[in-house]
Structures are given as C-alpha cells and as structure tokens.
C-alpha positions, 0 to 999 in steps of 0.5 A: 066827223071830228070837231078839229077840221073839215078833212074827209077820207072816202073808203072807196076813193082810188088815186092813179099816178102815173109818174114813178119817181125815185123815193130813196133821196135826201130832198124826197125825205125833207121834203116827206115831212115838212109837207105832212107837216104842213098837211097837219097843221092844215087840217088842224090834226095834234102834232103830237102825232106827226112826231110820233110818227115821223120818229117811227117812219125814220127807224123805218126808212133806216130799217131799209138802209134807205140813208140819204132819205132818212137824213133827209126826214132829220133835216125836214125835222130840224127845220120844222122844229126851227121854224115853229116854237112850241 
C-alpha cells in the first residue's frame, strides 16, 4: 500500500458487463479521458502518468485508425488542460 491513496487492486477480482457498446466514437474517446482523469485526481496518483499515458493510448487508438475516438481523446485533453492550471 502506497502512501498517496486508499485504491486497492485484488489480483483475483473478475468483473462481468454484459453491455457491448461501440468503442470507436469521438464522445467515447472524450469521455475515456477526462474520467481517468478524474479517477486519478481521485485517487491522488501523479498526473504526470496520466499524461504519459494518455499521449501513448492516442498513437495507439490512431494506430487503429480508430479516428472519431482519437479526436475525441484530443478534445478530452484540451478540456482537462483548460480546466486545470498547472
């Protein structure tokens, strides 16, 4: 256990959704980030990560040619980036 946040990860837990959704829209990819932000801010984990990761999942989605979400992951960024000053 860290000293930054009270987040536990079980190495056994299992979760089930039953509910397939389309993953390639630009609302999905907006919204993709601006909730990990939120879960990070949360859990009190550096952002420096977030935004490591989030440029690395980009070149991944555009990897895919997955382009609404990529724009989408872009647009969630400027808002983050608006929203907080650093």
């Amino acid at each position: 256990m860290s000293n930054f946040g009270k987040l536990i990860i079980v190495k056994k837990a299992t979760y089930n959704h039953n509910n397939n959704i389309e993953r390639k829209s630009f609302s999905f990819g907006e919204k993709e980030f601006i909730n990990r932000y939120h879960f990070i801010k949360k859990n009190k984990i550096y952002t420096r990560y977030f935004f490591l990761g989030a440029v690395v999942k980009t070149f991944l989605n555009l990897s895919k040619l997955q382009l609404l979400r990529v724009l989408g992951n872009i647009s969630g960024l400027t808002k983050i980036l608006k929203n907080n000053k650093f």
